[in-house]
DSSP file (Angstrom, degrees, kcal/mol; ACC not computed):
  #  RESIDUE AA STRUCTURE BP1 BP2  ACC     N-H-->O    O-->H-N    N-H-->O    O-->H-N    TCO  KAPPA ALPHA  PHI   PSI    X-CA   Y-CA   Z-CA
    1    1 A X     >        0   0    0      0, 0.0     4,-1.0     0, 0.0     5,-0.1   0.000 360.0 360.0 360.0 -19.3  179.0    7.7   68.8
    2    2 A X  H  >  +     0   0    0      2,-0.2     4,-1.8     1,-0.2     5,-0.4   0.675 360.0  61.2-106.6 -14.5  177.6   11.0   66.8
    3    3 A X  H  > S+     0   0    0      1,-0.2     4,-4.0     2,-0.2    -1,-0.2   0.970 107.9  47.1 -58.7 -36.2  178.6   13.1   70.6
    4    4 A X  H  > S+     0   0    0      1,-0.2     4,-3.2     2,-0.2    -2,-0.2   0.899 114.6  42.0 -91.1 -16.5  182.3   11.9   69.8
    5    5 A X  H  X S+     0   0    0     -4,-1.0     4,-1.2     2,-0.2    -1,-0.2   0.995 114.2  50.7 -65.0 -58.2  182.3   13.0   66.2
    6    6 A X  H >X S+     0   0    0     -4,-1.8     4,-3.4     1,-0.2     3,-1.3   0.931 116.4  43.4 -18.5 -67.2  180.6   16.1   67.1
    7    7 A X  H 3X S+     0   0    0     -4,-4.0     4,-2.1    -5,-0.4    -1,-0.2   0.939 113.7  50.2 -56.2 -46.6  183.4   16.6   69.9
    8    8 A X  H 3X S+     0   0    0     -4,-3.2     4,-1.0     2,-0.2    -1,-0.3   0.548 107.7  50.8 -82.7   9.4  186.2   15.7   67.6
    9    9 A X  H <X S+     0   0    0     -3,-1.3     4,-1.2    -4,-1.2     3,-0.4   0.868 115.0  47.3 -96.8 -70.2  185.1   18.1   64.6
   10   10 A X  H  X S+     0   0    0     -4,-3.4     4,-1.3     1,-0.3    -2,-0.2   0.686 110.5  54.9 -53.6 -18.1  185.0   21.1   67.3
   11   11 A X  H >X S+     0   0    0     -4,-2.1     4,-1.5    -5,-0.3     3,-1.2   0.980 100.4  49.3 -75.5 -48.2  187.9   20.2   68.5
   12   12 A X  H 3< S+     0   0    0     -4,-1.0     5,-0.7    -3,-0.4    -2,-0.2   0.792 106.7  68.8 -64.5  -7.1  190.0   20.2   65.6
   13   13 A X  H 3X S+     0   0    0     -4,-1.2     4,-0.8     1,-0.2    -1,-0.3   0.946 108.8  31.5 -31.6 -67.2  188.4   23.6   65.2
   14   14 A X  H <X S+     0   0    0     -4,-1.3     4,-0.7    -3,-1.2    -1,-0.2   0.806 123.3  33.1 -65.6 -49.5  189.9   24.7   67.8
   15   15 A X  H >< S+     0   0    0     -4,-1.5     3,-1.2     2,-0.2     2,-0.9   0.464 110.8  59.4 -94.5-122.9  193.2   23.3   68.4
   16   16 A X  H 34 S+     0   0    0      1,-0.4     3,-0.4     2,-0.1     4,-0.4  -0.352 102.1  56.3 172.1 -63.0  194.3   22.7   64.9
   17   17 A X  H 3< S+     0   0    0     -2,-0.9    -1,-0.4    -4,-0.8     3,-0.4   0.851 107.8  44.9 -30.1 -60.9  194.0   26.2   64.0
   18   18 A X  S << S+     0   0    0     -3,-1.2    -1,-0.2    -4,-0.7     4,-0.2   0.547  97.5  76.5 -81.8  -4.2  196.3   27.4   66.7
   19   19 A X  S    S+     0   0    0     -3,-0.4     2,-0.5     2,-0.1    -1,-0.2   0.546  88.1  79.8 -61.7 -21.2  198.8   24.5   65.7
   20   20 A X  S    S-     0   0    0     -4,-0.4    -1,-0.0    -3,-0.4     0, 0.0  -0.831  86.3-120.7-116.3 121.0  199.6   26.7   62.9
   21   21 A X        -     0   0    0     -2,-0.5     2,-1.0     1,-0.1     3,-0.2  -0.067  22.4-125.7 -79.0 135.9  202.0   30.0   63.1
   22   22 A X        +     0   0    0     -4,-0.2    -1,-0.1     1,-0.1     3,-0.1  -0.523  34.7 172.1 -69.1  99.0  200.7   33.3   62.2
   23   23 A X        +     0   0    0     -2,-1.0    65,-1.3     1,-0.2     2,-0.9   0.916  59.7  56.5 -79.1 -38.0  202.8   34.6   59.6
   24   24 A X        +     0   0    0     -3,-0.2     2,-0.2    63,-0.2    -1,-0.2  -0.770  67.2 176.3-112.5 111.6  201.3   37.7   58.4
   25   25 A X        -     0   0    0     -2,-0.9    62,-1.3    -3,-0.1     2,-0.3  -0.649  26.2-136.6-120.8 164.3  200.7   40.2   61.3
   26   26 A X  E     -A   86   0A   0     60,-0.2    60,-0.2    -2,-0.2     2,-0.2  -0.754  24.9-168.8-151.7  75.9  199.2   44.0   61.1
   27   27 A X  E     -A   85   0A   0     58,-1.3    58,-2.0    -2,-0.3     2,-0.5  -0.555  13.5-143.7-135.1 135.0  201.3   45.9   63.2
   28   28 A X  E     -Ab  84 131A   0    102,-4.1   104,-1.1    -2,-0.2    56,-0.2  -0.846  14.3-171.3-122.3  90.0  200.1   49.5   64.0
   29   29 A X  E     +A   83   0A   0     54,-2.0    54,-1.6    -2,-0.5     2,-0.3  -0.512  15.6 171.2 -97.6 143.6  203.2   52.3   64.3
   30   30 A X        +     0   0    0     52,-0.2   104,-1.0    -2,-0.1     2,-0.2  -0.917  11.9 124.8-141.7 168.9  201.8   55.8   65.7
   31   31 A X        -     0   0    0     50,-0.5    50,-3.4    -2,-0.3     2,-0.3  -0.902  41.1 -89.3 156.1-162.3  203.9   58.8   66.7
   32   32 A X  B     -Cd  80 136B   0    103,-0.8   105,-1.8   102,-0.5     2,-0.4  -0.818  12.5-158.7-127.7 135.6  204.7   62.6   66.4
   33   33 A X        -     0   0    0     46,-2.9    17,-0.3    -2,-0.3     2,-0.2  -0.986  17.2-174.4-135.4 158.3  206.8   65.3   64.6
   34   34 A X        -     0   0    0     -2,-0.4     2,-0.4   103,-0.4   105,-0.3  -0.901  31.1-128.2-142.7 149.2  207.6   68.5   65.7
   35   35 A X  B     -E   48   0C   0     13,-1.5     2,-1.4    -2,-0.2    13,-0.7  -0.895  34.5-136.8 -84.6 101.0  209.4   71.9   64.7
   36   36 A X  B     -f  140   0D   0    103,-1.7   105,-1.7    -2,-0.4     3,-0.4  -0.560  25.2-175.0 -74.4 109.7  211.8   72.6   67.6
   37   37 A X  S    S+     0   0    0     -2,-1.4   108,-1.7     1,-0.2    -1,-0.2   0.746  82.6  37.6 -65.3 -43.9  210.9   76.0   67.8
   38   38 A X  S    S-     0   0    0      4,-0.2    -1,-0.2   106,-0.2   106,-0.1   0.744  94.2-135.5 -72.8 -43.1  213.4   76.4   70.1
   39   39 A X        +     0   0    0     -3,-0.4    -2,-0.1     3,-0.2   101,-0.1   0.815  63.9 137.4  27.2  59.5  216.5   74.0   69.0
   40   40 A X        -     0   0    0      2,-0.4     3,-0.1     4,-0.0   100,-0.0   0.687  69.8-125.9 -65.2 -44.2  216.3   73.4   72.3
   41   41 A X  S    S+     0   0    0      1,-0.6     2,-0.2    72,-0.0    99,-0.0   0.400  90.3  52.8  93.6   3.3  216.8   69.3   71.3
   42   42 A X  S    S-     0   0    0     70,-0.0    -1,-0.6    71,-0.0     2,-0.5  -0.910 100.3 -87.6-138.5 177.9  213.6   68.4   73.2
   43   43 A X        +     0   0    0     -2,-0.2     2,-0.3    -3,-0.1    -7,-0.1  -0.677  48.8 169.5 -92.9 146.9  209.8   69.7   73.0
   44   44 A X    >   -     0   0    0     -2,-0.5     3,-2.0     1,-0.0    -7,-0.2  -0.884  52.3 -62.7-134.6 172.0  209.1   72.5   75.1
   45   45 A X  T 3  S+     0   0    0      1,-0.3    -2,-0.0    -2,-0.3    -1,-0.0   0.611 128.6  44.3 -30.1 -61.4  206.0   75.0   75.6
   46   46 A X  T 3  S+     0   0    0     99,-0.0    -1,-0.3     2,-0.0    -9,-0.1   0.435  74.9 129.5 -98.1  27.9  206.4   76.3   72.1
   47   47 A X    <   -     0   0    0     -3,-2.0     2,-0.3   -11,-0.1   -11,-0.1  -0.090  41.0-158.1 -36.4 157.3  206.9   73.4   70.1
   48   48 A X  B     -E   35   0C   0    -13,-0.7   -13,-1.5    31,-0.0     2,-0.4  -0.849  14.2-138.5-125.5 168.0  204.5   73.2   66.9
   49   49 A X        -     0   0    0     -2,-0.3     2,-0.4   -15,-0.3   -15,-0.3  -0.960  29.6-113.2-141.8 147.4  204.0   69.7   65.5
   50   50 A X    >   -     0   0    0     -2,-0.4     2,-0.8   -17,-0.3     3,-0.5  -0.779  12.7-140.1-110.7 120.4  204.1   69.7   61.9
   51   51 A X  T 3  S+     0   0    0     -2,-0.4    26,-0.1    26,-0.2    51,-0.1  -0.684  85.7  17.4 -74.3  95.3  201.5   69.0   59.4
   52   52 A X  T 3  S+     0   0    0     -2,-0.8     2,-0.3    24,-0.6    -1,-0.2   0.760  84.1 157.5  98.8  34.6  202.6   66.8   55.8
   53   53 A X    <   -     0   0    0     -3,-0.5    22,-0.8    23,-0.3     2,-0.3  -0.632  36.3-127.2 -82.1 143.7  205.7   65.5   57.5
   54   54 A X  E     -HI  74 100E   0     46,-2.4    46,-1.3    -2,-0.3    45,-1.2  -0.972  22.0-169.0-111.4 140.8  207.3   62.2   56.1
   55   55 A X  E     -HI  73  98E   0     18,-0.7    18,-4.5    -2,-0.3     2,-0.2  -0.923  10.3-149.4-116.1 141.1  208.1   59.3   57.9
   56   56 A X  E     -HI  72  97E   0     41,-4.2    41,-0.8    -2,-0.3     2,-0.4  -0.654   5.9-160.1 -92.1 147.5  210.0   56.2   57.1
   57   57 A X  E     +HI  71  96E   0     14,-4.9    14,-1.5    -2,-0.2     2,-0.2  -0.939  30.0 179.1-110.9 141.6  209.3   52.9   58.6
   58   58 A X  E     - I   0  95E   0     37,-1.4    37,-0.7    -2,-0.4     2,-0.5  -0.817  15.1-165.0-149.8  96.9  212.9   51.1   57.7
   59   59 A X  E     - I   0  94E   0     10,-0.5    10,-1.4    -2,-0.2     2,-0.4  -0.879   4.8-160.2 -97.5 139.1  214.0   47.4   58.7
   60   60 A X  E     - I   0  93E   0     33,-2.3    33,-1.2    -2,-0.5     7,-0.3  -0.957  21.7-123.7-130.0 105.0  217.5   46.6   58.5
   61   61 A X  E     - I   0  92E   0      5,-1.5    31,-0.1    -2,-0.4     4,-0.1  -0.334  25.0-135.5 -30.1 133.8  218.4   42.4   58.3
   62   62 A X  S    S+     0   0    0     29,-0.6    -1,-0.1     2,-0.2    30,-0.1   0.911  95.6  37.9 -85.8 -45.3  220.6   41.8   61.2
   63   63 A X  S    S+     0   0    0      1,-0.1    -1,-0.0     3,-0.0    -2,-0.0   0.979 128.9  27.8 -66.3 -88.6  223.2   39.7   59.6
   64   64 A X  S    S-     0   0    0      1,-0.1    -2,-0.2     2,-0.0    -1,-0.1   0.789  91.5-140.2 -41.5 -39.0  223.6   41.4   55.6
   65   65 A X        +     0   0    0     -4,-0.1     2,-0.3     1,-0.1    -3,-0.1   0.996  54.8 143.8  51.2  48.3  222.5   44.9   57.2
   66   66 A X        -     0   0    0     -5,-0.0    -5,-1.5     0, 0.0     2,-1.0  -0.742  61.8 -98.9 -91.6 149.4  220.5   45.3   53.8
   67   67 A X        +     0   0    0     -2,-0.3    -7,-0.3    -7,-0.3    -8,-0.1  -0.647  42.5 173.7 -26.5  62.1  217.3   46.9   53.9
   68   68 A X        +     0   0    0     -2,-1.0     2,-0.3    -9,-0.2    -8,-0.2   0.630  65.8  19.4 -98.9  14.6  214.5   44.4   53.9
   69   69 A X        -     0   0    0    -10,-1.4   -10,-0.5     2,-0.0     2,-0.3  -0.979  63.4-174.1-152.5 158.2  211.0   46.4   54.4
   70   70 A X        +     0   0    0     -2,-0.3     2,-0.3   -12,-0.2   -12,-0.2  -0.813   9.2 170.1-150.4 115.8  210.7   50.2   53.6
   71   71 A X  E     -H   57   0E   0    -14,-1.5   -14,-4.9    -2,-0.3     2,-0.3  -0.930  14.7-157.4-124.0 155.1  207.4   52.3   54.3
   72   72 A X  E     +H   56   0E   0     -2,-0.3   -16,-0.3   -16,-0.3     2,-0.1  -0.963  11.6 174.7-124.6 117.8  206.6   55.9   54.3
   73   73 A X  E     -H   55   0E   0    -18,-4.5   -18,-0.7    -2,-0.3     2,-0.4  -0.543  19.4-139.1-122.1-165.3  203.9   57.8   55.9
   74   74 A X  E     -H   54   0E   0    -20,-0.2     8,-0.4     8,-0.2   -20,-0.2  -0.998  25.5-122.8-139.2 147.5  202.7   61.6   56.4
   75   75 A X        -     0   0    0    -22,-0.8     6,-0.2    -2,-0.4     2,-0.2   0.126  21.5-130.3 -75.8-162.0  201.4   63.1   59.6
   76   76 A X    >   -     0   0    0      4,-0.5     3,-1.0   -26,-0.1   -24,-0.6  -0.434  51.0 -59.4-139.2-162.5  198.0   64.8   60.0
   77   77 A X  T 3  S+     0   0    0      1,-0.3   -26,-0.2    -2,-0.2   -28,-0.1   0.358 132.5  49.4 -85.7   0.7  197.1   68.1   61.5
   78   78 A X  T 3  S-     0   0    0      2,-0.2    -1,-0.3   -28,-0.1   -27,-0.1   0.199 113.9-112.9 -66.7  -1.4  198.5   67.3   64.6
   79   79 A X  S <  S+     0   0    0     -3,-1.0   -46,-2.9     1,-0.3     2,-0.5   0.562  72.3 128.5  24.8  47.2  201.2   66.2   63.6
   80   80 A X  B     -C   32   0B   0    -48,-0.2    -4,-0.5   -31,-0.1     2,-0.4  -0.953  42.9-143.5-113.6 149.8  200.8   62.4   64.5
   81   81 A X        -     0   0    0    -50,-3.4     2,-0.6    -2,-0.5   -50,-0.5  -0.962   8.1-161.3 -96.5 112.3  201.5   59.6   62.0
   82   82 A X        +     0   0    0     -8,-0.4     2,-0.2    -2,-0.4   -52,-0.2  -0.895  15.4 173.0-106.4 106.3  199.8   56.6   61.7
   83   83 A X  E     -A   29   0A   0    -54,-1.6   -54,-2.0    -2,-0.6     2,-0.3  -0.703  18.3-153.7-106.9 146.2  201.5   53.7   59.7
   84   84 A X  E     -A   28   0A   0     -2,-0.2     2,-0.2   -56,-0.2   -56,-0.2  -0.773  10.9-169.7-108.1 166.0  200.4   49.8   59.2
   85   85 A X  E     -A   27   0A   0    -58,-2.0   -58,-1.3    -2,-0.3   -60,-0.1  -0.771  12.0-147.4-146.5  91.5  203.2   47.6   58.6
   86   86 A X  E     +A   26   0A   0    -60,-0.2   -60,-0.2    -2,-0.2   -62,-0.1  -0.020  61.1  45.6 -71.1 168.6  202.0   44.2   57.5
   87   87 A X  S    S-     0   0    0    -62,-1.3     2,-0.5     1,-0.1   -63,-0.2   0.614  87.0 -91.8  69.9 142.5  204.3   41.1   58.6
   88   88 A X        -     0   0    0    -65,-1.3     2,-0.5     1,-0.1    33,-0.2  -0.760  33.6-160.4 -90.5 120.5  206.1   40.2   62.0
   89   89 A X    >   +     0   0    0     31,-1.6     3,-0.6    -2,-0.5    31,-0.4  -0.529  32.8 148.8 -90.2  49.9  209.4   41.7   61.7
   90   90 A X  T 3  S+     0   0    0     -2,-0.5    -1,-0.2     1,-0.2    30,-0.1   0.980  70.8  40.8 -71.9 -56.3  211.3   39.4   64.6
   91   91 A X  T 3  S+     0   0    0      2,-0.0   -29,-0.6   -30,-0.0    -1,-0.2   0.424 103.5  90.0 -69.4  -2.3  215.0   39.3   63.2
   92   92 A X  E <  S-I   61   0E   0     -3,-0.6     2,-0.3   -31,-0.1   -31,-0.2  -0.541  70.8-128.2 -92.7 153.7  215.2   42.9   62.0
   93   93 A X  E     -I   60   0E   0    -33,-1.2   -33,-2.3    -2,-0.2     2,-0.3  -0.792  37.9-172.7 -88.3 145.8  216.2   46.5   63.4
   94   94 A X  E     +IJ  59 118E   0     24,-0.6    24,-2.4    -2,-0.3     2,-0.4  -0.993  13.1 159.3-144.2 132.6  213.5   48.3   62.7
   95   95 A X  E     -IJ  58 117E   0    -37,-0.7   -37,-1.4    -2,-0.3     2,-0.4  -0.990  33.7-124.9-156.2 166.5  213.2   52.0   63.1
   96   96 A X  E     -IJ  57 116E   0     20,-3.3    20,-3.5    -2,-0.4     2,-0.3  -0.928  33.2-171.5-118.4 147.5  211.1   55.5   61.9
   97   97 A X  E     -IJ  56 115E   0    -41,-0.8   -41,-4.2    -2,-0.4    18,-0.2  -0.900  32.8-106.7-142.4 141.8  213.2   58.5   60.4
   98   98 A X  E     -I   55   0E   0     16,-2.3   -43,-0.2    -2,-0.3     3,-0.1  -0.383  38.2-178.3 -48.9 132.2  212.3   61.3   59.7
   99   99 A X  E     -     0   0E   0    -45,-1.2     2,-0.2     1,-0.2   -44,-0.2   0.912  59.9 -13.8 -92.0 -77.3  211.9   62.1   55.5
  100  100 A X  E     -I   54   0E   0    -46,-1.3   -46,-2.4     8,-0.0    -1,-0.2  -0.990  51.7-141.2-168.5 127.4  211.0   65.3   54.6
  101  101 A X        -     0   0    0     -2,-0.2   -48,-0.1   -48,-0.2   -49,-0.1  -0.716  12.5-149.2 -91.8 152.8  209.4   68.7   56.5
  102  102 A X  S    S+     0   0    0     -2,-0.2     2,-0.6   -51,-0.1    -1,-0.1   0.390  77.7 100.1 -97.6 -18.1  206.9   70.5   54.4
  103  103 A X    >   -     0   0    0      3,-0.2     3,-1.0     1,-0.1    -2,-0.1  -0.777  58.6-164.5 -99.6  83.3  208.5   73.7   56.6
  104  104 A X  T 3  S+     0   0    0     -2,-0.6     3,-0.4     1,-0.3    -1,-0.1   0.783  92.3  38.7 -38.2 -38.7  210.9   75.4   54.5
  105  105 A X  T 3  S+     0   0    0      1,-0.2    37,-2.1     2,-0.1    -1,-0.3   0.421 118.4  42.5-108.4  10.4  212.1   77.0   57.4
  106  106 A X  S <  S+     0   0    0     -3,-1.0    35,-0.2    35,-0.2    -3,-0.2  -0.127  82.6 124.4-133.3  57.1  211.9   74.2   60.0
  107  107 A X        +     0   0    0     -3,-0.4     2,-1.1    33,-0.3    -6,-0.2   0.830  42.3  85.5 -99.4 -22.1  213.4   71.5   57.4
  108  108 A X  B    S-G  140   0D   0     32,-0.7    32,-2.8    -3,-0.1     2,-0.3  -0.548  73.8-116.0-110.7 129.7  216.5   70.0   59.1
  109  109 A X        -     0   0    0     -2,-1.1    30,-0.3    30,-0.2     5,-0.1  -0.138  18.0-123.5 -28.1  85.5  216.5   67.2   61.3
  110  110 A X    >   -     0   0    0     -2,-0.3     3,-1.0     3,-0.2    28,-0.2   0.009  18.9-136.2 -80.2 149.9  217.5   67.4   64.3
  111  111 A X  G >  S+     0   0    0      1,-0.3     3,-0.7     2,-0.2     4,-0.2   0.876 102.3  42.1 -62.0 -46.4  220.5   64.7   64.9
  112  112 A X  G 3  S+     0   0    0      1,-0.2     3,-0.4     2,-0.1    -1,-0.3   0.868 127.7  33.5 -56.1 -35.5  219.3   63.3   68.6
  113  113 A X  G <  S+     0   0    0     -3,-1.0    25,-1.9     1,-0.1    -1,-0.2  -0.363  88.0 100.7-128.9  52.5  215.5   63.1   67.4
  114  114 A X  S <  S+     0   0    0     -3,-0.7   -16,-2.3     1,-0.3     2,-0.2   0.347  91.7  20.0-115.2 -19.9  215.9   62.2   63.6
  115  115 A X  E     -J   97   0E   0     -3,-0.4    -1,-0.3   -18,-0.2     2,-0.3  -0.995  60.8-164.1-169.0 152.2  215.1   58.6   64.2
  116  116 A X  E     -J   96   0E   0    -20,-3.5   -20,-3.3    -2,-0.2     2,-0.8  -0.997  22.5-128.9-150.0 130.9  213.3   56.1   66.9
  117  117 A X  E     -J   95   0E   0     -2,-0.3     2,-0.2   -22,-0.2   -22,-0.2  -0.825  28.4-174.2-111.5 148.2  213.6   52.3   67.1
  118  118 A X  E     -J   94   0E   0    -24,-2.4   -24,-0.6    -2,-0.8     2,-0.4  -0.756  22.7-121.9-117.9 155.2  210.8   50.3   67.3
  119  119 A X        +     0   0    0     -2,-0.2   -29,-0.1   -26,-0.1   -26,-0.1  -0.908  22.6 172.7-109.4 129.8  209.7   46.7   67.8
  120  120 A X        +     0   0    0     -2,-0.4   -31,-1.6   -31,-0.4     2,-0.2  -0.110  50.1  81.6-136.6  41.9  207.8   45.1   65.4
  121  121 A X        -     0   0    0    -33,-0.2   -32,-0.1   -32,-0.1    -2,-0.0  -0.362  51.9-156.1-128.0-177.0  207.7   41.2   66.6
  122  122 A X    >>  +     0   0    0     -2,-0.2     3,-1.5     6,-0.1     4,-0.8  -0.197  61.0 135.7 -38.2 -26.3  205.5   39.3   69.2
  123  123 A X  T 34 S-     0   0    0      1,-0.2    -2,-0.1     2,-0.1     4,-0.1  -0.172  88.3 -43.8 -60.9 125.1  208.5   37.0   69.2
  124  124 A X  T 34 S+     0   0    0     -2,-0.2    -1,-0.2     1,-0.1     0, 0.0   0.755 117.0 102.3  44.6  35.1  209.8   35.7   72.5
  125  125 A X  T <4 S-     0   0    0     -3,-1.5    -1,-0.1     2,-0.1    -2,-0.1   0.634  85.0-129.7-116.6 -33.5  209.3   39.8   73.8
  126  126 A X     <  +     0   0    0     -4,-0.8     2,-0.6     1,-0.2    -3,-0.1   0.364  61.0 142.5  89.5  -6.1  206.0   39.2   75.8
  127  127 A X        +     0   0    0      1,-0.1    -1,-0.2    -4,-0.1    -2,-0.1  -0.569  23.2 178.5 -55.8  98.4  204.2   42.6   73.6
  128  128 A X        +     0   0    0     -2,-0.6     2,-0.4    -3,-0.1    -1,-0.1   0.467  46.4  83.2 -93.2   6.0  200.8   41.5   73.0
  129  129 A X        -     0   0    0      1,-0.1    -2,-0.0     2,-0.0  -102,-0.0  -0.832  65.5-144.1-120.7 146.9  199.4   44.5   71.3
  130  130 A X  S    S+     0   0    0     -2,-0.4  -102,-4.1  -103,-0.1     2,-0.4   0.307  79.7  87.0 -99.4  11.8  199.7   45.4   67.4
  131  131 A X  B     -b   28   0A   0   -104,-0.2     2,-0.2   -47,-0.0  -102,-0.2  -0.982  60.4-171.5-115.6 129.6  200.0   49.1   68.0
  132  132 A X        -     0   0    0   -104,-1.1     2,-0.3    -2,-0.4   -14,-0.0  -0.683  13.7-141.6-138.5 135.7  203.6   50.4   68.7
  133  133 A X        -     0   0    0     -2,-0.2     2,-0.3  -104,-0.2  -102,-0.2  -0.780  13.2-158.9 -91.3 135.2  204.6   54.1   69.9
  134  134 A X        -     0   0    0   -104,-1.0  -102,-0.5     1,-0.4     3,-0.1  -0.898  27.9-103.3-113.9 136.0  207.7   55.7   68.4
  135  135 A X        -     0   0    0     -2,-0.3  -103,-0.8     1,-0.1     2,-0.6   0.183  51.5 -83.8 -37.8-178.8  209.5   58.5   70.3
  136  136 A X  B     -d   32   0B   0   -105,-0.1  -103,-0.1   -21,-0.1    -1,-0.1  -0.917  39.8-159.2-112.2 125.7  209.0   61.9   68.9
  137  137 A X        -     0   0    0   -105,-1.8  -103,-0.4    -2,-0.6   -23,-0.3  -0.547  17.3-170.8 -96.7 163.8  211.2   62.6   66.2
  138  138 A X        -     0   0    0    -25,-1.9     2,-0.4  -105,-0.2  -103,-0.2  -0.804  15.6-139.2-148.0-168.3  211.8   67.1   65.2
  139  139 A X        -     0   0    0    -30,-0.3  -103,-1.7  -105,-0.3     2,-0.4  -0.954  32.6-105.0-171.6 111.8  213.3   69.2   62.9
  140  140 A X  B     -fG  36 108D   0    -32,-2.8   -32,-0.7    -2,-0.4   -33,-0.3  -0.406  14.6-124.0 -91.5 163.8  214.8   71.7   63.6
  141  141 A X        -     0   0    0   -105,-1.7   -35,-0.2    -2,-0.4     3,-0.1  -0.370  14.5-148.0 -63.6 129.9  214.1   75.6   63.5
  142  142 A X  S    S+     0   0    0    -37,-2.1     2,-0.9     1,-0.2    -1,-0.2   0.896  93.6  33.0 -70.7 -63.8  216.8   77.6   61.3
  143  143 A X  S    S-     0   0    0    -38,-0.2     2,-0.3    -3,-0.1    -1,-0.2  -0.485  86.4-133.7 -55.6 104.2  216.0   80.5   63.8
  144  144 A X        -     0   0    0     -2,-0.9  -106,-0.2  -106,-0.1     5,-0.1  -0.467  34.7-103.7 -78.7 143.3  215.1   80.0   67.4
  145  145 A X    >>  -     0   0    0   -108,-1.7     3,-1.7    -2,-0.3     4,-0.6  -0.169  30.8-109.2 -62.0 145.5  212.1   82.1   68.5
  146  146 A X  H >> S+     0   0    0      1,-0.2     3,-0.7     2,-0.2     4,-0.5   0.943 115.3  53.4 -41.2 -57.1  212.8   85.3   70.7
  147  147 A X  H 3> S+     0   0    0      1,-0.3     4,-1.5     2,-0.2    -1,-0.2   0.431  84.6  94.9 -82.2   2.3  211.3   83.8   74.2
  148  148 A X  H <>>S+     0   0    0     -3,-1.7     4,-1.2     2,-0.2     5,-0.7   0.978  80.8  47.6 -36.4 -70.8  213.5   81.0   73.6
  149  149 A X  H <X5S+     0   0    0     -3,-0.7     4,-1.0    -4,-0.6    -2,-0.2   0.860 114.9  45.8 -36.3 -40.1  216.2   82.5   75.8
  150  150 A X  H  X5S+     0   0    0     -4,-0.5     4,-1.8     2,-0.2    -1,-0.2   0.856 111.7  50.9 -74.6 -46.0  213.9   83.2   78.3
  151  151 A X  H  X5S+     0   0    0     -4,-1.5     4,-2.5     1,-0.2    -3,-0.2   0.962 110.2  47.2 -51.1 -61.9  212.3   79.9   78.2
  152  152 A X  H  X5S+     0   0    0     -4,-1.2     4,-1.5     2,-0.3    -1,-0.2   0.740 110.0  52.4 -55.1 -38.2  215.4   77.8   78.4
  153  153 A X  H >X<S+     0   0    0     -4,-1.0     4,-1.7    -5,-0.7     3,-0.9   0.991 109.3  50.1 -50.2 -66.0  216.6   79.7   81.1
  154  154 A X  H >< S+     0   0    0     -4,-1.8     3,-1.9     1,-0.3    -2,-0.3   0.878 113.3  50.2   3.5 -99.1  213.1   79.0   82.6
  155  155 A X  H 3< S+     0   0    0     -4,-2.5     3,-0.4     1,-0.3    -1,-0.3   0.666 113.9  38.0 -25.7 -62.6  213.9   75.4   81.8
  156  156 A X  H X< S+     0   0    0     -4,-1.5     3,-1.7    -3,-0.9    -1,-0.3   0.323  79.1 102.9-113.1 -21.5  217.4   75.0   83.3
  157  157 A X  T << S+     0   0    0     -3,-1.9    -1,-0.2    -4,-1.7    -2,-0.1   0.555  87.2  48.6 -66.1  -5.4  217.3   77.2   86.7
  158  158 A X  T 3  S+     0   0    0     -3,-0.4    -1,-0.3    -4,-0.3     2,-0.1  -0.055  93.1 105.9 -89.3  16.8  216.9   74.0   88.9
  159  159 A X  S <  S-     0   0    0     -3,-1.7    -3,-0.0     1,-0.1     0, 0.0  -0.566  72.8-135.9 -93.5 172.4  219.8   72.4   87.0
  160  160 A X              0   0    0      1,-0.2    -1,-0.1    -2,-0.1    -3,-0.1   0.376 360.0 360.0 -79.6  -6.6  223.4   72.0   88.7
  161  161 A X              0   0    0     -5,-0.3    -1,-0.2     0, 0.0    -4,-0.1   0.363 360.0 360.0-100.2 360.0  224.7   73.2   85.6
């Protein structure tokens, strides 16, 4: 008799627990900015990646298209960013934008790489891990560096084009 109590207090340990939905989830967004040195619209050789860059974390409600989560983070001295984001985001667009460059001269966005959506659910996706990669977002250079021509050339001499 004291084996099946035993058994049925470790069970409900177990199952009882997992009966019950995990609301509150810890979801780990990492990625990169860069100064396209180039304004090239991708990175290339001389990219620099920017130090004290802001990124926005932004989730959109799919129905209203209101705003319903907002974070900000700043990149390090590589320029990668690491943001937590508490909560499972399932029904939302969710995406990082670019804020604000610390780079007076390498301050405006560039429009293809300004902003990256991300997934920030476990729901019904099969993504079992709580750290999420976001493209690499830049900013462009008002000036493109001298060896830019040469680079891009570089770049582009297998093209059709």
């Amino acid at each position: 008799m004291a084996t099946r109590f035993v058994f049925l207090i470790a069970l409900s340990f177990c199952i009882i627990p997992s009966l019950i939905p995990v609301t509150t989830a810890k979801y780990h967004v990492k990625g990169c900015v860069y100064c396209d040195t180039c304004r090239a619209g991708f990175e290339t050789n001389v990219t620099t990646y920017i130090e004290g860059a802001r990124v926005g974390i932004r989730c959109i409600d799919r129905t209203n298209k209101k705003v319903v989560f907002y974070t900000e983070g700043e990149t390090n001295h590589k320029g990668i960013y690491h943001i937590e984001v508490e909560n499972d985001h399932h029904d939302n667009l969710c995406q990082t934008v670019l804020v604000s460059s610390p780079l007076h001269w390498c301050s405006t966005p560039d429009p293809g790489r300004n902003r990256s959506s991300i997934v920030l659910t476990h729901y019904k996706n099969g993504i079992l891990n709580y750290l999420h990669y976001a493209n690499a977002m830049g900013f462009l250079k008002d000036e493109p560096l001298p060896v830019c021509y040469q680079l891009l050339k570089y770049y582009l001499s297998d093209s059709d084009i």
